[in-house]
N, C-alpha and C positions, 0 to 999 in steps of 0.2 A: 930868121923869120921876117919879122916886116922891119923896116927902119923909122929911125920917128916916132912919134910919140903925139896921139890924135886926143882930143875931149870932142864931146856932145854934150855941150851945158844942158843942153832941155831933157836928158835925161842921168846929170850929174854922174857921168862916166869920164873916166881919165884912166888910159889901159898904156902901160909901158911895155913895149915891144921890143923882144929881142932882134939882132940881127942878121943869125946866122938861120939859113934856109932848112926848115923840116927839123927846126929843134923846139921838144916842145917848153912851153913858160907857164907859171902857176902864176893866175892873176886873181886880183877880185872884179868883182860885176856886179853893182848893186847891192852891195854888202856881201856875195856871197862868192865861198871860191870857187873859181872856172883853172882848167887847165886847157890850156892851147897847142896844138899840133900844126904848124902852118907847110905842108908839104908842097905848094908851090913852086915851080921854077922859076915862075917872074912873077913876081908881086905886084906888077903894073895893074892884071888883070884879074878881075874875078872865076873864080873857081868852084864847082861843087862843095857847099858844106855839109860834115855829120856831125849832126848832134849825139853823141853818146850819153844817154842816160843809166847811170847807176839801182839796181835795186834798194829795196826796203833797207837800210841801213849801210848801205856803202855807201863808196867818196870815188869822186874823181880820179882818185889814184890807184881806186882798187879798180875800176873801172877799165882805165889805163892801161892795166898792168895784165889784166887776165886777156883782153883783144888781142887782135893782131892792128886796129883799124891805125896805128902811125906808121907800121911798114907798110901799109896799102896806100895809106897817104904820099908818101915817098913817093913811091912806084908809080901811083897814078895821078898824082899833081891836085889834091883835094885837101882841103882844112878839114881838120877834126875839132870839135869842143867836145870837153867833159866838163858840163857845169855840175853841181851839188843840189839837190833838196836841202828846203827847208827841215833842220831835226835828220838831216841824212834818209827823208822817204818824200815822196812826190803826191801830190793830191792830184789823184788817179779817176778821181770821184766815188771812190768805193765808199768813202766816210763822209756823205752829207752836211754832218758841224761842223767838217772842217772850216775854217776861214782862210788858210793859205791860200793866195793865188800864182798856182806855178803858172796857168797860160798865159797872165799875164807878164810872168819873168820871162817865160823864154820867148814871147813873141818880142816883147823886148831885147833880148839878146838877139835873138834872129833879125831884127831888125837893122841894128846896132851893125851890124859885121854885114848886111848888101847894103845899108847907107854910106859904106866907108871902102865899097869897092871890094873888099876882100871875099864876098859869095853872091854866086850866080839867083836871085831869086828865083831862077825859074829848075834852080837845082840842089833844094836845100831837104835832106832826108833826114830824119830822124830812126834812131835806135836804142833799143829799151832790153835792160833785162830786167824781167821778174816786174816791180812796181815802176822800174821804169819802162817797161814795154805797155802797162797802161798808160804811164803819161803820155807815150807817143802814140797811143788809141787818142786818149781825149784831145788830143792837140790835130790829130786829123780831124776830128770832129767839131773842135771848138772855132779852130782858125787853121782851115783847111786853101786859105789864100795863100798861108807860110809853107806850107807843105808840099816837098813832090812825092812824097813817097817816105813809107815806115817799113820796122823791120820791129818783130814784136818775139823776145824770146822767152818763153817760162812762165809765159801770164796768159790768162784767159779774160773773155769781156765781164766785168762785175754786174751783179744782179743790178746796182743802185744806179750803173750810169751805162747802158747799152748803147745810147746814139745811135737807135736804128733808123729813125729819118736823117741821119747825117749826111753828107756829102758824099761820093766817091770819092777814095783814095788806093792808090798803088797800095799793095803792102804783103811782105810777107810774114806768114808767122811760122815758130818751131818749136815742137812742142814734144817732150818727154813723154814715151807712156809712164816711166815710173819713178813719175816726180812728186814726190811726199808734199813740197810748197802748194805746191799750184794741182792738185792732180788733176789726171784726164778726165774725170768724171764730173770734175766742179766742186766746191766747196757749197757745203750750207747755206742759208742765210745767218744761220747764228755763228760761224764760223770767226773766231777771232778775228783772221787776219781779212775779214771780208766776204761774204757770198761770191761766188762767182760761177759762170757759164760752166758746160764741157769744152774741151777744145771743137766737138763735132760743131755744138750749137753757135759759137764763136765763129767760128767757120762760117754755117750757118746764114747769120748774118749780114757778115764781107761777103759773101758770091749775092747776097741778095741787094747791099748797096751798089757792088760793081757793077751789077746787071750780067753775073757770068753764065756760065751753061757748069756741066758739070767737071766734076778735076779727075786728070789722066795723068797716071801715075808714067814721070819723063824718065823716074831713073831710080835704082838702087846702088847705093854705097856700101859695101860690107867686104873692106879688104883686110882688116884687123880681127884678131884674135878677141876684141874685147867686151863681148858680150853683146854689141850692140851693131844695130843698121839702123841707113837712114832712107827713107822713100820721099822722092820728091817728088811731088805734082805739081803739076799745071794746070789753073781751072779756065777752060776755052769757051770761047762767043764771049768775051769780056767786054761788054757796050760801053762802058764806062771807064774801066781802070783795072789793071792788070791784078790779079792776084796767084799767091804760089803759096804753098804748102811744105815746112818738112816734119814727117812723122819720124820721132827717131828711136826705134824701138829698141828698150832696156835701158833708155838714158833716164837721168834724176832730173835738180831742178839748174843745174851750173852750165855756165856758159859752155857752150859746145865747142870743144877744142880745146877750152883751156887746162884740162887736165883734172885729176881728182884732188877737190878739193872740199873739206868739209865733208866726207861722206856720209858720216852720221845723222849727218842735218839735207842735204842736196840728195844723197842716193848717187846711185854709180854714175860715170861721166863718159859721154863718147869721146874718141880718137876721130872718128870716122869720116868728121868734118869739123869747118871752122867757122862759127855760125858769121864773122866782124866778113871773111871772105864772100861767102853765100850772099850776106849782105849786100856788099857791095854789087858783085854781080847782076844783081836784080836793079838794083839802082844803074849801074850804069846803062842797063839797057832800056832805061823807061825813055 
């Protein structure tokens, strides 16, 4: 990984770095654990960073463990992080009292990693499953100078924090019709785990921050027996910033690719695609 061993007093960080390339290291960062993936071939230079964020009660490691995003690292010469939520969930803005503030950790950490050379600011994406694919809604929105682009999987925009005057942002999102968490149709507002959009109205939204035209569907996936396809779209005349679509029908609420897991609680899982790939993809084309 990197050699050496860096601080930033002014933000009382002291990160010890491994030294072998594309091997990832569990660190802390501001009291909290991050895991690191540094897939660069020379560490002289800045590189594409992804932030992975964890849903509603997972860690860095589950994180980790369900992507593909450290073989893509490898392969394509980009840093991954998996930091952690506060209490293992992310102030998404769906909870108003909250008092956590994740924008300001992670614009700290994002800062932290292109002040020290190791990421490109003008190539740093975030990705989210479930609560953390709102955190990577509000962070486009909050501090969309840190962002080139998000990738939003299993969560829709919450009633409480829309950010529809927000900035444009890249981004795409992937969305289960038959995802019990987050369903297609929206949650309540009295809804425990939060109100939230439909994926349409979500949608919605991004083609109206982007400034897009309407989405033309690029492509269907359905080469498995496993109940499920995925439709990709494109939404064209983007004035602003790119955005894409995958509808993946008969999928639940678990990450795309990683297999069934939890199915009583997720609902059934696509093969069909790998959403940390798809990811990528879009990213590296922005």
């Amino acid at each position: 990984m990197w050699s050496g061993r860096f601080c930033i007093a002014t933000l009382l960080v002291c990160l010890t770095l491994a030294a072998s390339a594309g091997h990832a290291t569990s660190e802390t960062f501001k009291g909290r654990k991050l895991t690191i993936t540094d897939g660069r071939t020379d560490p002289q230079f800045a590189a594409p960073l992804v932030v992975a964020m964890h849903g509603f009660l997972g860690t860095p490691r589950s994180m980790q463990q369900k992507t593909s995003f450290d073989a893509l690292a490898r392969t394509h010469g980009f840093t991954v992080l998996y930091p952690k939520g506060l209490g293992r969930r992310w102030n998404d803005g769906r909870s108003p009292s909250s008092k956590t503030d994740d924008v300001a950790y992670l614009a700290a950490l994002i800062s932290t990693f292109v002040a020290n050379g190791v990421a490109d600011p003008k190539r740093v994406y975030l990705a989210g499953h479930s609560n953390g694919g709102g955190m990577a809604m509000r962070m486009a929105c909050d501090r969309p100078n840190l962002v080139a682009g998000i990738s939003v999987v299993a969560t829709k925009s919450a009633l409480n924090y829309r950010c529809q005057s927000g900035a444009a942002s890249p981004a795409i999102f992937m969305h289960g019709t038959l995802d019990p968490v987050s369903p297609h149709g929206g949650r309540n507002a009295d809804s425990r785990l939060g109100g939230a959009l439909s994926a349409k109205s979500t949608l919605a939204i991004w083609a109206a921050r982007n400034a897009c035209g309407r989405p033309v569907q690029a492509q269907t996936i359905d080469r498995l027996s496993d109940g499920t396809a995925a439709k990709i779209f494109r939404y064209t005349n983007c004035r602003k910033a790119p955005l894409a679509y995958v509808l993946i029908e008969g999928h639940g609420h678990g990450w795309p690719g990683a297999g069934p897991r939890l199915r009583r609680v997720q609902g059934p899982a696509t093969q069909e695609v790998n959403a940390a790939a798809l990811s990528w993809a879009f990213f590296s084309k922005l």
